[in-house]
N, C-alpha and C positions, 0 to 999 in steps of 0.2 A: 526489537527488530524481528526477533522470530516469531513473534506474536502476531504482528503486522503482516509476515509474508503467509501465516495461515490463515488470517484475516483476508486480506485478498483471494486465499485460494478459494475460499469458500465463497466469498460475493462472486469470483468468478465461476467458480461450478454453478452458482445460482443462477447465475443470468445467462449462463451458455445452455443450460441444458433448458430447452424447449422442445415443444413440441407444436411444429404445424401441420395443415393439412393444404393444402395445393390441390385447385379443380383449374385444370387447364381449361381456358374458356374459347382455344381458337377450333371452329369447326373441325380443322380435319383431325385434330392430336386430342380431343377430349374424351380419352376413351377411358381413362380409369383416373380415380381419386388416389393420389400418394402421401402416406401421413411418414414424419419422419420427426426422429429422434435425435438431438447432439447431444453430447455430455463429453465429460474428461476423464481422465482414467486417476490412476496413482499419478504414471510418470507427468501429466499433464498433457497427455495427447486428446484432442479431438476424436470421436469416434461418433460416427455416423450411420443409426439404424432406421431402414427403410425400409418399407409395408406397403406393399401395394393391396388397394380395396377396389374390388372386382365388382362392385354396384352398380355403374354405370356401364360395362358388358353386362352385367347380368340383368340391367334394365333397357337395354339395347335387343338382345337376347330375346326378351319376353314382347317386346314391340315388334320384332320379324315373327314369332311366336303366333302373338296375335292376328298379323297381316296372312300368315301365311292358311290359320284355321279360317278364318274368314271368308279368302281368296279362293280356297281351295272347295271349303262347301258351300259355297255360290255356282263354281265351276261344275262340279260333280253331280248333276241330274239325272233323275228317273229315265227323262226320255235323251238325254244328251245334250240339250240346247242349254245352258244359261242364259238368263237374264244378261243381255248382255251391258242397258243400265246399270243394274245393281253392280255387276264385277268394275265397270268404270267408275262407280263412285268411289268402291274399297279403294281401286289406285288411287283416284286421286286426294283418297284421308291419306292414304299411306307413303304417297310418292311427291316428289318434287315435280314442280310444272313443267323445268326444261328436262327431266326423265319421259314425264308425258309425254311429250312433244318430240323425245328422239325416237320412240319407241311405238309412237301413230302409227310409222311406215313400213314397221314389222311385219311379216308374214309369219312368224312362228310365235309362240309365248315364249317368252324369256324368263318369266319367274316358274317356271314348270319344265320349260323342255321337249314338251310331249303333246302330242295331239288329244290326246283322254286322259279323265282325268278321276281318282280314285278316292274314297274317304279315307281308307288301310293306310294312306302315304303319314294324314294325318300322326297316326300310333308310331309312324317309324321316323318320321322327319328329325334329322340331327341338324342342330344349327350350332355354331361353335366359332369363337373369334381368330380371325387369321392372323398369324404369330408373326408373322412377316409386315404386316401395315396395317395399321390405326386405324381405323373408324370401317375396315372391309372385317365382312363375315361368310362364312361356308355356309350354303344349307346344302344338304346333301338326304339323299334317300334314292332308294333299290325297288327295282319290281321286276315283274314277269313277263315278257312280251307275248303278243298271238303265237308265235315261232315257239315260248317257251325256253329264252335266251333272257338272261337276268341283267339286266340293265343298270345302272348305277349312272344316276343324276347327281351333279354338283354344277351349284350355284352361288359365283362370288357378289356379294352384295355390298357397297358402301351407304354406311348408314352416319345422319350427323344431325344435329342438334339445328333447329333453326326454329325461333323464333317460340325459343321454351319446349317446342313439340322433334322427338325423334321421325327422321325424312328417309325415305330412301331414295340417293338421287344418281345415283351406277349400279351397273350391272354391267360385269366384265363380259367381254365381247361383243358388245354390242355399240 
């Protein structure tokens, strides 16, 4: 009999303890990969260890990353003018259609803030996942105004998976 009950213990510890990994696949909540552990102890308790993997921020990340070097040294010319072509193609690699489309009727830039626009923002640009909701990100960067009054831009951005390819398709306040 006591043979049998460590017998069992042990098929049971075998077959409890796994390990899986979980990629939430609905747009708005697939922001990180979670790998997790169960096993059992002495007393036979259940114990449950969870790892979150930051890859999907951190390839999220490097997609506003991209959009934003891009964006920004398109915007930033010798004589002031961009191409204004080329900067609406970036959008629309980088953005969703109905973001295009809210965002026509703008009179200001919304991923920038600002009327001019500089390379140096490039080297200081912080982009960082916001801890409050899923699939939204901070970009954030500082400059110097004509006045010489130091300015501080923050911009929320929802970013989501569609159709294999990372979209940006919000932009808070707007």
């Amino acid at each position: 009999m006591k043979t049998n009950v460590s017998m069992l213990l042990v098929v049971l510890c075998l077959s409890v303890s796994c390990t899986a990994t979980h990629k939430d696949k609905d747009k708005d909540t697939e922001n990180e990969n979670v790998s997790s552990t169960t096993s059992i102890n002495s007393e036979g308790e259940s114990i449950v260890n969870t790892e979150v993997h930051t890859n999907i921020v951190d390839e999220k990340i490097n997609f506003i990353k991209s959009f934003y070097t891009e964006y920004i040294t398109e915007n930033c010319t010798d004589d002031g003018l961009p191409n204004i072509e080329d900067v609406e193609k970036i959008k629309e690699k980088y953005c969703s259609k109905e973001l295009l489309t809210k965002i026509k009727m703008l009179d200001y830039d919304p991923f920038l803030n600002v009327q001019d626009c500089d390379l140096e923002w490039l080297k200081i640009l912080n982009i960082k996942a916001d801890t409050k909701e899923d699939s939204w990100f901070i970009v954030s960067y500082s400059y110097i105004d004509y006045l010489n009054i130091k300015q501080n831009i923050r911009i929320r951005l929802k970013i989501i998976l569609i159709d294999k390819s990372y979209c940006i398709v919000d932009i808070e306040g707007i």
